[in-house]
LUMVEX-621164 format. One record per residue (C-alpha): x, y, z. Coordinates in pm, whole numbers, always signed. Layout:
<pts>
east, north, up
X, Y, Z .
...
</pts>
This chain:
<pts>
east, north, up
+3745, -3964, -7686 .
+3897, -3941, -7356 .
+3830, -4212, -7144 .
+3809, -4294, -6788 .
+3902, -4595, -6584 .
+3831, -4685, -6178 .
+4180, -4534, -6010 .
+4365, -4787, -5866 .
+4481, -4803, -5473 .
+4837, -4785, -5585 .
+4943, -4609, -5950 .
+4777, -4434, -6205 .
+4855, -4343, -6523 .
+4774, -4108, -6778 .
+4871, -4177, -7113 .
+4778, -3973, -7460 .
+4879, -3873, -7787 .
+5091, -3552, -7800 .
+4833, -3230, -7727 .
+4597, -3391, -7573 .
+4615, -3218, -7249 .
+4807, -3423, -7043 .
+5079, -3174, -6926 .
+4753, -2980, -6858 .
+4590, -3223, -6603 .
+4929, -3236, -6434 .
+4985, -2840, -6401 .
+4631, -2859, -6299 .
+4708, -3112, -6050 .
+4990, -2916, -5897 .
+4837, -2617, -5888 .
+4569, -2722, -5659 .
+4850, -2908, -5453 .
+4992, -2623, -5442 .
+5311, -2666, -5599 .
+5617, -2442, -5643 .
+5570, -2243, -5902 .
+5230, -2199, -5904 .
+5240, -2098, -5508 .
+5236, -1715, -5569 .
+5019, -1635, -5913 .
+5077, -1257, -6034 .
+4766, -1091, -6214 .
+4924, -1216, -6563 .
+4939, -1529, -6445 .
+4609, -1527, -6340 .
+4481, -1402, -6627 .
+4709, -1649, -6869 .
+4542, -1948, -6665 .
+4133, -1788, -6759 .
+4209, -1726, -7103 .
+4440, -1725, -7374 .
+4373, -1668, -7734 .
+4076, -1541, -7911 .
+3680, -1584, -7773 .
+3511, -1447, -7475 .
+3701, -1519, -7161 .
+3623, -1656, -6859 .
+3544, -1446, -6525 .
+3698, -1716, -6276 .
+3807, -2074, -6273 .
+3885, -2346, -6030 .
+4010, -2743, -5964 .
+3891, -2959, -5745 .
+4050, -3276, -5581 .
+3863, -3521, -5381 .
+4101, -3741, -5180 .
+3986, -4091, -4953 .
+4046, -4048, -4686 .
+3924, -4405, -4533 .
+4266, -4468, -4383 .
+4276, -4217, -4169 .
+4607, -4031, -4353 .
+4511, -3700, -4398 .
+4511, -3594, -4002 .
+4419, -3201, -3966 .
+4306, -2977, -3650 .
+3952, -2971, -3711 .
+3713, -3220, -3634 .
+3579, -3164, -4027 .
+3923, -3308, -4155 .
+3972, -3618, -3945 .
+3651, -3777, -3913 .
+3546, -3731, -4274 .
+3636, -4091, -4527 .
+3664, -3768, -4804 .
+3863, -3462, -4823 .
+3758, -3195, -5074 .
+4036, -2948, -5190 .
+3953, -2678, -5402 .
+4158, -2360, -5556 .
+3959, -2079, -5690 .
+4135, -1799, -5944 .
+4003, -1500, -6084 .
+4130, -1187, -6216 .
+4174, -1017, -5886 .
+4138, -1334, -5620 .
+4314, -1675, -5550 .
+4121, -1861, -5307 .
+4171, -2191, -5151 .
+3882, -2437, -5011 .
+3882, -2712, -4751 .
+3547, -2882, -4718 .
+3429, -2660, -4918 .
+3543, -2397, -4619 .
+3791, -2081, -4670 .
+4074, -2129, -4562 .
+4481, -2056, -4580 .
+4761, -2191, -4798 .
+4998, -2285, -4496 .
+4753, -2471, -4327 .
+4633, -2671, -4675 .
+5028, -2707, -4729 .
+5063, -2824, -4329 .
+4758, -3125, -4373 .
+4901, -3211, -4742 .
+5254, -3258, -4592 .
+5112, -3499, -4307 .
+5006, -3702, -4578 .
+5261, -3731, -4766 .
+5286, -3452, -5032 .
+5576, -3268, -4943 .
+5710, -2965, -5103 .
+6076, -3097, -5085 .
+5954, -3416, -5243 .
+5737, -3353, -5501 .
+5776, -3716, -5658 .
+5404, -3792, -5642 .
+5350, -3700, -6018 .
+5579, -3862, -6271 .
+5570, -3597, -6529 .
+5675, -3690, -6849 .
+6081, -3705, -6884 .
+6140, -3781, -6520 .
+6193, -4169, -6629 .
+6451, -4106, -6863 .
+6628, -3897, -6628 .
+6624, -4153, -6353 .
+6791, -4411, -6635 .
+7047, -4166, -6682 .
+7133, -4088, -6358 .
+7449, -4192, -6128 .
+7463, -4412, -5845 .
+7468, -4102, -5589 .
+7191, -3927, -5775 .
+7015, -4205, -5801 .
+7027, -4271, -5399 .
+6972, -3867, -5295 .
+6661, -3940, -5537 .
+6544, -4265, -5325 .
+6603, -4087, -5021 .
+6436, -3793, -5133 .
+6137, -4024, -5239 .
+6142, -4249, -4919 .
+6102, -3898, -4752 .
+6402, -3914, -4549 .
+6540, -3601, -4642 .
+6282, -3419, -4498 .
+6374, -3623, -4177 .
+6779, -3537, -4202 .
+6659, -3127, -4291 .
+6423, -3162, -3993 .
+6762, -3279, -3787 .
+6920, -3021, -3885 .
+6642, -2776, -3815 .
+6640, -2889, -3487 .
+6998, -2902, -3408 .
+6991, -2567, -3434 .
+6690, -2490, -3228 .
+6874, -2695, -2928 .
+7174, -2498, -3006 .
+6962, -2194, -2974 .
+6788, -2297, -2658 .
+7153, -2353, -2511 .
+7236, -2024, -2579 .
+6905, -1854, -2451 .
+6889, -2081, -2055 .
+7230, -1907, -2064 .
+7052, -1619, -2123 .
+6797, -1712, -1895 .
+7039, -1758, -1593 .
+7213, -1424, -1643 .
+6884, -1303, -1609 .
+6793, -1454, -1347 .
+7104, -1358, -1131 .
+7053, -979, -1239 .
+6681, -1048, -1147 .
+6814, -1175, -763 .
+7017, -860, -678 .
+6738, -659, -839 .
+6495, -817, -601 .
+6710, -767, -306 .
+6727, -390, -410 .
+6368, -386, -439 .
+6312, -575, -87 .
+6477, -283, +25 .
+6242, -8, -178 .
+5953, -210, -61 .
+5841, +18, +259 .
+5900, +336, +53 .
+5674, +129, -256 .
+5439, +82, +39 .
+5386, +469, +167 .
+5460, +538, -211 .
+5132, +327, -301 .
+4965, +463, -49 .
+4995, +800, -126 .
+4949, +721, -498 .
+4601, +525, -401 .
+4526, +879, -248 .
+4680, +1042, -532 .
+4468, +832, -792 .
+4147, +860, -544 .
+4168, +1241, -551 .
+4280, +1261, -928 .
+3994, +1012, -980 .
+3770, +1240, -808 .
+3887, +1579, -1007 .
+3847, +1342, -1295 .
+3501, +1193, -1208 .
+3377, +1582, -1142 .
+3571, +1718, -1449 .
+3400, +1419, -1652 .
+3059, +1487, -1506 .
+3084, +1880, -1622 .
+3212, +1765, -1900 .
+2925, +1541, -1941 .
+2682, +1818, -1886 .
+2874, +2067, -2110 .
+2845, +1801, -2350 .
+2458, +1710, -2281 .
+2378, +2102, -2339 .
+2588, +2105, -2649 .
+2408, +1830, -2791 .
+2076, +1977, -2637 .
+2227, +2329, -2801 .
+2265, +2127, -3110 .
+1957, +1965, -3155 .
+1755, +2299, -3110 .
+2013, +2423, -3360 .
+1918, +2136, -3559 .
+1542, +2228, -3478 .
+1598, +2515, -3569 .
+1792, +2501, -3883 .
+1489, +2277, -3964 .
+1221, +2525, -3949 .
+1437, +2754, -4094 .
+1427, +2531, -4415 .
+1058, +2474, -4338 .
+996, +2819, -4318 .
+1257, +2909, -4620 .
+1030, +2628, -4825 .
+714, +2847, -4695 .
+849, +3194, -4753 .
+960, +3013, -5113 .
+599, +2872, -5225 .
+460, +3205, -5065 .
+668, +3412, -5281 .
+591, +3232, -5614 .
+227, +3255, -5467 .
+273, +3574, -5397 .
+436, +3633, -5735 .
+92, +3483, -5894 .
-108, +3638, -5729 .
+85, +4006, -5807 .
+66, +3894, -6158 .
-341, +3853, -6124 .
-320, +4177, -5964 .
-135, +4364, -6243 .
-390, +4198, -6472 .
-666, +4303, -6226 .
-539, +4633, -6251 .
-491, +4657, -6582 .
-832, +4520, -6645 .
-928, +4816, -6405 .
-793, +5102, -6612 .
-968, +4946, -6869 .
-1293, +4939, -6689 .
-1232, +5269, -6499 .
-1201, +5387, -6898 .
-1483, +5265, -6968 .
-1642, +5399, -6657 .
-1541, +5733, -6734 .
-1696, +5698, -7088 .
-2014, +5588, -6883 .
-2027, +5843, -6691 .
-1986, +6134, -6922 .
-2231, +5988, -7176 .
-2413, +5965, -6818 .
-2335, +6321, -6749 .
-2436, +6459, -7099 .
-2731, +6203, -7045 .
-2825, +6340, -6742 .
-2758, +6731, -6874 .
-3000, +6651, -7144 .
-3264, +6472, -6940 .
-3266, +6744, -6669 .
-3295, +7033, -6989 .
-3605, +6777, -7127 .
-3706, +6766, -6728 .
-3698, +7138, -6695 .
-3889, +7156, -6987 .
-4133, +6939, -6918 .
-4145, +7071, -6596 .
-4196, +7404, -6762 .
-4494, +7254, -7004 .
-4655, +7052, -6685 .
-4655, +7390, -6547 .
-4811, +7560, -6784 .
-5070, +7334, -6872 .
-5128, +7344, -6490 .
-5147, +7734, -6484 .
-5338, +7667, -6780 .
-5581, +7428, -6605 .
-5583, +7652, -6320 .
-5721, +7926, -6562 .
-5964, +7751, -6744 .
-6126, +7597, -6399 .
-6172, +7924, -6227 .
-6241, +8043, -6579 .
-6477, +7755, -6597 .
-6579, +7859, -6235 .
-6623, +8176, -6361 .
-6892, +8108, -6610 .
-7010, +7835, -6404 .
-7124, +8071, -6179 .
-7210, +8362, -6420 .
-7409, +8103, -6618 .
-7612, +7992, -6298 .
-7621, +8360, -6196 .
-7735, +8455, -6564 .
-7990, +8214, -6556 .
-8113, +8281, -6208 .
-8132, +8631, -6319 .
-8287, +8566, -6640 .
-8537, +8306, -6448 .
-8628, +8532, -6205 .
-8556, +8894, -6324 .
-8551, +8854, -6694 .
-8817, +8615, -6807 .
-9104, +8817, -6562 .
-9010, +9174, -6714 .
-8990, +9008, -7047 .
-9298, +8852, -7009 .
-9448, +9163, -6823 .
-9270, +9389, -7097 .
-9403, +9136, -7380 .
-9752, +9203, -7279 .
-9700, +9557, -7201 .
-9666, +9530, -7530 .
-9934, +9365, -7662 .
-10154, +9554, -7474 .
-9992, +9882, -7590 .
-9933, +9802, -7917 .
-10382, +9692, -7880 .
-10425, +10007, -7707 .
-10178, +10220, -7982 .
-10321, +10031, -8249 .
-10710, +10110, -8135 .
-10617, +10468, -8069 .
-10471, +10516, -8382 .
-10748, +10334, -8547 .
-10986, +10597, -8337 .
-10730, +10861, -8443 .
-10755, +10778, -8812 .
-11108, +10705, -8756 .
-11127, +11097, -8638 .
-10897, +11151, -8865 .
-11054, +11002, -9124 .
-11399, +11133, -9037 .
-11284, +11463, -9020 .
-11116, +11509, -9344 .
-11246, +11205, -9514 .
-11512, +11462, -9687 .
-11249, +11700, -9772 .
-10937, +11412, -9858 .
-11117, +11201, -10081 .
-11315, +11282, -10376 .
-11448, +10949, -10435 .
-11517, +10640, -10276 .
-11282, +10463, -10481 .
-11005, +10664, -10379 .
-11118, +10650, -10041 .
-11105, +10270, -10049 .
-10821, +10302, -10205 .
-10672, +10472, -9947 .
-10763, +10249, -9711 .
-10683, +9946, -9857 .
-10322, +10108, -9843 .
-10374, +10169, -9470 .
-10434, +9834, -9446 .
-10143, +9713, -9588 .
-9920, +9948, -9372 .
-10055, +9801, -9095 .
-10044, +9447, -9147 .
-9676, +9540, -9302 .
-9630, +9664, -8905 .
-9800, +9360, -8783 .
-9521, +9122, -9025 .
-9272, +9344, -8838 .
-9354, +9307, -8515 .
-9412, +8944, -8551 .
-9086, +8921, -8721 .
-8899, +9120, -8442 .
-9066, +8872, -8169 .
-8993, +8546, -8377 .
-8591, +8700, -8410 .
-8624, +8750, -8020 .
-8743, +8456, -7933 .
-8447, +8255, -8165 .
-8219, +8500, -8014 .
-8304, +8377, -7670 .
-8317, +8026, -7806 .
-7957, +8103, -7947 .
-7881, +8212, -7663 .
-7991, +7949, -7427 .
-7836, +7706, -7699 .
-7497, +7868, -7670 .
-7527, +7806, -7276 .
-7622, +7435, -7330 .
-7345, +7429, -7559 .
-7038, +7607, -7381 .
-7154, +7342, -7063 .
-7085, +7073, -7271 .
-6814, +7174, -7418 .
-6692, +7217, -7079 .
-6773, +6939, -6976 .
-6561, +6782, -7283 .
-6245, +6930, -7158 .
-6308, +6873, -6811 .
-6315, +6497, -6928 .
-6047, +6545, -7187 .
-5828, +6694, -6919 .
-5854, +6432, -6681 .
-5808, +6218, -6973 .
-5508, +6364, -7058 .
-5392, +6428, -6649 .
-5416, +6059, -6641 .
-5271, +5961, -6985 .
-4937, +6193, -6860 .
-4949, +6021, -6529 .
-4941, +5696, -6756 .
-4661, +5852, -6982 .
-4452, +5966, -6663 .
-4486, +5600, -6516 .
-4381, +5429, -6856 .
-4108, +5704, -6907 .
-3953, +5635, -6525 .
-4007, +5245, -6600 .
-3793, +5279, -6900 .
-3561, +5489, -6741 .
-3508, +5239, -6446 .
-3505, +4941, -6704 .
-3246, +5106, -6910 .
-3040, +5194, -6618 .
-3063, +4845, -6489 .
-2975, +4681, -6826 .
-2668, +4955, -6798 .
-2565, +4815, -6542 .
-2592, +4508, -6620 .
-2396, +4567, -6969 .
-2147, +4687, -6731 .
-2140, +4376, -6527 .
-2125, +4130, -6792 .
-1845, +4364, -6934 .
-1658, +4371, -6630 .
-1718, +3949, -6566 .
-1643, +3914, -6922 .
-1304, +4115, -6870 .
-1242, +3969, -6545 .
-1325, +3602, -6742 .
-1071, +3638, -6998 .
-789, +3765, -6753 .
-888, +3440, -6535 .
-840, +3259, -6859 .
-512, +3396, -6939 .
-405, +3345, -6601 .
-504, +2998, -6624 .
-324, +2908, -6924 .
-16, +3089, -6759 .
-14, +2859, -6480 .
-77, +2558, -6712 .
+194, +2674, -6853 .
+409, +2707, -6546 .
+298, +2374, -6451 .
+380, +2243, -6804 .
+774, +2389, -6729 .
+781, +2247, -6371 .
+711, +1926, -6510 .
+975, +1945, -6755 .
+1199, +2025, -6492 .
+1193, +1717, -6307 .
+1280, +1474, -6565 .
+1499, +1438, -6776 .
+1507, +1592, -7135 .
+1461, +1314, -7356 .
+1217, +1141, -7200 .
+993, +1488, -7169 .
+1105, +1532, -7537 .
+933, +1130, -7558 .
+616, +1238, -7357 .
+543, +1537, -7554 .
+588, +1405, -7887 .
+392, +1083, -7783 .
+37, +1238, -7737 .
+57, +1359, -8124 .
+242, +1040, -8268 .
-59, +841, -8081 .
-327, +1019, -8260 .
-156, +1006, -8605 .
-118, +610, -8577 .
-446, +619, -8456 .
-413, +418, -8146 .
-667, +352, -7936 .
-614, +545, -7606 .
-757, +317, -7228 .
-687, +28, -7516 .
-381, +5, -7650 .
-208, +334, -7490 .
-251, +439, -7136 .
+19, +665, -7064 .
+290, +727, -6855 .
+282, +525, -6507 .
+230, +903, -6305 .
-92, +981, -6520 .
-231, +605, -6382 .
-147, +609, -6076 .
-346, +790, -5743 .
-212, +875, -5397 .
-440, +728, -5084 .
-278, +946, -4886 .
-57, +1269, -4946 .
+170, +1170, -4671 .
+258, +891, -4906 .
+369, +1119, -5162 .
+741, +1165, -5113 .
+821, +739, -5026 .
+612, +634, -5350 .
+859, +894, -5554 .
+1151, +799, -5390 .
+1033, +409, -5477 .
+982, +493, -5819 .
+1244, +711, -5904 .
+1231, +739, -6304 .
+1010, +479, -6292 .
+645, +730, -6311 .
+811, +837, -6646 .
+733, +498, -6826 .
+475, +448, -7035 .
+224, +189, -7028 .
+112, -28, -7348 .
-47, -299, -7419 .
+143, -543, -7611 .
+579, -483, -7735 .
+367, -441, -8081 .
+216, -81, -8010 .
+551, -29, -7828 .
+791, -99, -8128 .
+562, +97, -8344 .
+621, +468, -8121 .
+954, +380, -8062 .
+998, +396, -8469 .
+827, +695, -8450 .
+1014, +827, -8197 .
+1364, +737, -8331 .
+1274, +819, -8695 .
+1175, +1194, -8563 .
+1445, +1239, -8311 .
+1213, +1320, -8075 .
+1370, +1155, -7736 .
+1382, +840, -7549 .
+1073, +663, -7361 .
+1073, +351, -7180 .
+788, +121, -7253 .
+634, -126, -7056 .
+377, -373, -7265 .
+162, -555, -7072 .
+190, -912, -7237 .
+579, -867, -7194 .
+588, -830, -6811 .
+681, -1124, -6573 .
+608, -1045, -6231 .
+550, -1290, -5990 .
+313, -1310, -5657 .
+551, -1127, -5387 .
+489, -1271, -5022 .
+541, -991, -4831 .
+584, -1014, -4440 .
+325, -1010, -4161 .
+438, -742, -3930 .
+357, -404, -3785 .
+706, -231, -3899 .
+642, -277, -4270 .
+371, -333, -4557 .
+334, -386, -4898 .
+351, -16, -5086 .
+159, -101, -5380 .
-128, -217, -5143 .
-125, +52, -4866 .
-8, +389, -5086 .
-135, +413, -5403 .
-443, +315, -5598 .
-483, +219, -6012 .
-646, +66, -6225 .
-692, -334, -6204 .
-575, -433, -6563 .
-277, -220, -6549 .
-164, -452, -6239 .
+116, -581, -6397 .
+300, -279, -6489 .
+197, -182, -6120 .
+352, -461, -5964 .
+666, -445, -6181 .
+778, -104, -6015 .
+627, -126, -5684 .
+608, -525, -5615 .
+887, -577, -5432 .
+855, -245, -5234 .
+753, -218, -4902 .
+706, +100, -4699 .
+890, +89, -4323 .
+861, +269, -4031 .
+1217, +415, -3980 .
+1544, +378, -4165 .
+1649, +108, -3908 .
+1335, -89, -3975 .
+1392, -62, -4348 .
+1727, -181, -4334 .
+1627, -528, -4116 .
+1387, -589, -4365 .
+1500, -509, -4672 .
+1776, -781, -4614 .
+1557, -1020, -4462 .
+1275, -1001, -4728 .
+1529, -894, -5049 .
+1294, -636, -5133 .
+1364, -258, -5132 .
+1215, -74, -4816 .
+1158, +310, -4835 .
+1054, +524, -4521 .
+772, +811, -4502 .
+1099, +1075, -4518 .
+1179, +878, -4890 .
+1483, +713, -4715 .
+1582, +405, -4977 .
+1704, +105, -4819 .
+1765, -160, -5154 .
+1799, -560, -5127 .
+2143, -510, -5262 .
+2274, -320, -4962 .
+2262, +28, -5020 .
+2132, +325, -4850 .
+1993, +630, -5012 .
+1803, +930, -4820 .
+1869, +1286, -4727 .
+1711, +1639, -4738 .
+1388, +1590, -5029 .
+1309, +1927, -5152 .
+971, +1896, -5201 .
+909, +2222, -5446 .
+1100, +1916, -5702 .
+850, +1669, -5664 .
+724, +1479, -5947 .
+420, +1388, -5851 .
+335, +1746, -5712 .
+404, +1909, -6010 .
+183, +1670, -6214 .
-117, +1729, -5964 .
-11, +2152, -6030 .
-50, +2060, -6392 .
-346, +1865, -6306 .
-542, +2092, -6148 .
-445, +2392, -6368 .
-594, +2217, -6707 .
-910, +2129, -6464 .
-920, +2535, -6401 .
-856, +2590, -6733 .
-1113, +2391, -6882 .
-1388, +2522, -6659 .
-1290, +2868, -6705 .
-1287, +2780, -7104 .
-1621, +2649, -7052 .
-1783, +2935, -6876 .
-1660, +3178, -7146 .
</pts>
């Protein structure tokens, strides 16, 4: 056990067993004084004094001497040196530095060699440390050794090399007044040669004043146009720059117009594909609309045709009906006034004649009968007879008669019958024909109802065919630019992690874990933009950073990693929640900077901790000059609107952004295209 002891005023000692490191604290010892051969230390050297042997070695390595300096003997130039009761002296050695310390100060190896010789620890003496041997030497030694070694010890050589040293300097000073004088003497005729020159140095300075004044004129006028050439260069230059700006500006337009334009010629190829289509279709339409029509117009005609006829028809039957109306009223004005008198008169003309015929034929046959009645009959029984025949004639006659007035007077009821008749039966079509006028009127209205209703559903067939077409191109469209957005994505970062992100989404339902629980996703999907301005610093704070994915504890993250590495399906960074150590940031009260993750984005409150592990110690400056000041003053990283990086380690990172590469845009693209494609989904 090593032990240690007060030092004493005058000697100490260091005693040991062999290895135990006393040759060590001795080399140690010089080397911090500075001693011979450790003055200039190669990298080997270097290298041999850190390590040596097997193990992990050492990056640097230093010794350290404290000296008292109560008696005033260590006397330097600073203030530091001489007025402290301790001086501190430390060497420092690494692999690729050898430093020396005073007061825990920087400084040189002359000037820790100058204060170590005032006090005593001379380089040409170096008799302060008995190392071991030196004793036995001294034993050995003879009489003249032994007193250059007392002298050398008492110092006084460096007094008798001094001497010398300054012998020589006097000799040199000898030689250079010598010098000095010869100089001098040349410098006395010189001078009187000058004296002489003076008048001409005079008009000579004169004239060079005048000289310089006009040259200094030329100059001042060539500087000031020089000036101006330069101001309207540098004017030139910045509309150049302006220029070459909007040139980019525009070229990043004209780009994102052309891939718009590109879209939109691809919806218009699919427009106008859907259009032949439709115009097919159309031209189907309107040939079944043609032969529909051709048809329809032939039914038309002939219905036209039959409406006609039934027309002429009606025509003929009313004037036909006319007709008889009139020749019925005429018949039976006739018959009322004409016919029925005569008949009447000419019925009982009649009678009477048929009285008066009858009663002169009875007083015919009476004459008749008287005259031959003696000669015709030869008895009264045939006479009787006879008569009784008569009789029967006559009333026969009478039958007849009254026979032929009973088939007269159903004639004339027939007649008058028929009449009653035909009027009603007129009448019947006169109602059946308005019947039917208005049950075609009815027909014709229902049939041009139809026809309009089956036009309109037509149409409307042809509507929903074309929305339906037009649908499912907007559909296809949509998935194309989900797809697009899907690439774009892919694009800007890297290929193992979107190899990770892909694979993650099906790993997470087949270990069925709880997504908003135990998974949330990469940082991008969680986090929201106040502002779009925002959008390019927040990336350029992030960096790779919106790739990570969010868990909840290093449980659910070992488990996908498993997955991940089992499957070869990329590399994801994981940030659990119960893992993360952030601490309260206390970010600076001013008007040139503020906290990013308070002013830029927006998430949710118990993913805070992942939050504040990327974007805690950010804070979002006004220029790069600003970021700079503060990023050193604050040791947190400062990023400008423009996605200029200023880090708390020092360096700068900014430039050109081409925004057609940003993350975050392209993950609003894809975004917004599975929003269009879902509602397009939906309304199909």
């Amino acid at each position: 056990q090593p032990e240690v002891e007060p030092f004493s005023e005058t000697t100490n000692a260091i005693v040991g067993r062999n290895g135990s490191g006393k040759s060590n604290l001795f080399d140690a010892i010089q080397f911090v004084l500075l001693a011979p051969k450790f003055w200039t230390l190669r990298t080997e050297d270097r290298q041999a004094l850190l390590h040596e042997g097997s193990g992990q070695a050492a990056v640097n390595a230093y010794v350290e001497i404290i000296f008292s300096n109560t008696d005033g003997r260590f006397q330097g130039d600073s203030a530091s040196t001489s007025n402290n009761d301790e001086i501190i002296l430390r060497r420092t050695v690494g692999k690729k530095k050898d430093e020396i310390f005073l007061q825990r100060k920087k400084t040189t190896k002359n000037e820790v060699m100058s204060l170590l010789e005032g006090a005593g620890f001379s380089k040409s003496n170096p008799y302060f440390i008995v190392q071991q041997g030196k004793v036995n030497a001294l034993c050995v030694m003879t009489d003249e050794m032994r007193l250059e070694l007392l002298k050398e010890v008492a110092g006084t050589t460096v007094y008798d090399e001094k001497k010398k040293e300054s012998k020589l300097k006097m000799e040199e000073n000898s030689e250079n007044m010598e010098k000095i004088q010869e100089t001098l003497n040349y410098m006395n005729e010189r001078l009187d040669e000058l004296r002489s020159e003076k008048e001409e140095l005079t008009i000579y300075t004169k004239l060079d004043k005048q000289r310089k004044a006009m040259a200094y004129t030329l100059y001042d006028k060539e500087l000031r146009r020089a000036r101006e050439t330069l101001d309207e260069m540098e004017h030139e230059k910045m509309e150049e720059s302006d220029i070459r700006n909007d040139i980019y500006e525009k070229l990043r337009v004209t780009a994102d117009e052309i891939s718009n334009v590109e879209v939109v010629l691809k919806s218009k190829s699919n427009g106008r594909k859907r259009n032949k289509v439709l115009t097919k279709d159309l031209e189907e339409d309107k040939t079944a609309a043609v032969t529909l029509r051709t048809k329809l117009d032939l039914q038309t005609k002939e219905l036209s045709e039959t409406i006609q006829s039934y027309e002429k028809t009606l025509t003929q039957n009313k004037e036909t009906l006319k007709e008889l109306t009139q020749q019925i009223s005429k018949e039976q004005h006739t018959l009322g006034t004409l016919v029925q008198p005569k008949y009447d008169d000419a019925k009982e003309a009649l009678n009477r004649m048929t009285h008066e015929r009858n009663d002169a034929l009875k007083k015919m046959e009476g004459l008749y009968a008287k005259q031959g009645r003696g000669s015709q009959f030869k008895s009264k029984t045939d006479r009787d007879r006879y008569l009784s025949n008569q009789i029967q004639d006559l009333n026969q006659v009478k039958d007849d008669k009254v026979s032929i007035l009973k088939d007269s007077q159903d004639t004339l009821g027939n007649v008058r019958r028929s009449i009653t008749s035909m009027e009603n039966d007129i009448t019947n079509e006169t109602n059946q024909l308005s019947k039917k006028e208005k049950t075609l009127d009815s027909l014709q209205q229902t049939l041009l109802e139809k026809k309009r209703e089956r036009n309109e559903m037509a149409e409307q067939r042809k509507v929903n065919w074309s929305e339906l077409s037009t649908l499912s191109a907007n559909v296809s469209e949509a998935r194309e630019n989900e797809r697009r957005a899907h690439s774009t994505l892919r694009k800007v970062m890297p290929r193992n992690t979107a190899m990770g992100l892909n694979a993650l989404s099906r790993i997470v339902q087949e270990e069925r874990i709880v997504v908003g629980e135990q998974y949330f996703g990469p940082v991008m999907d969680n986090i929201e933009l106040t502002d779009e301005k925002f959008q390019t610093a927040v990336e350029a704070a992030a960096q790779n950073a919106l790739f990570h994915v969010i868990v909840d504890t290093d449980a659910t993250a070992a488990r996908l990693m498993k997955r991940l590495e089992r499957e070869r399906l990329g590399r994801v960074t994981f940030l659990p929640l119960n893992q993360l150590n952030v601490s309260n940031a206390t970010y600076p009260d001013s008007n040139e900077v503020y906290p990013l993750i308070n002013v830029c984005i927006r998430f949710d409150s118990k993913l805070k901790k992942a939050f504040q592990h990327i974007f805690g110690k950010k804070l979002l400056a006004s220029s790069v000059e600003v970021a700079s000041t503060w990023s050193t003053k604050c040791q947190m990283d400062a990023v400008t609107l423009e996605g200029d990086l200023c880090s708390r380690k020092g360096s700068l990172s900014g430039g050109y952004v081409d925004s057609s590469k940003s993350r975050l845009k392209a993950l609003y693209g894809l975004k917004e295209a599975e929003k269009d494609l879902i509602k397009l989904q939906g309304e199909e």
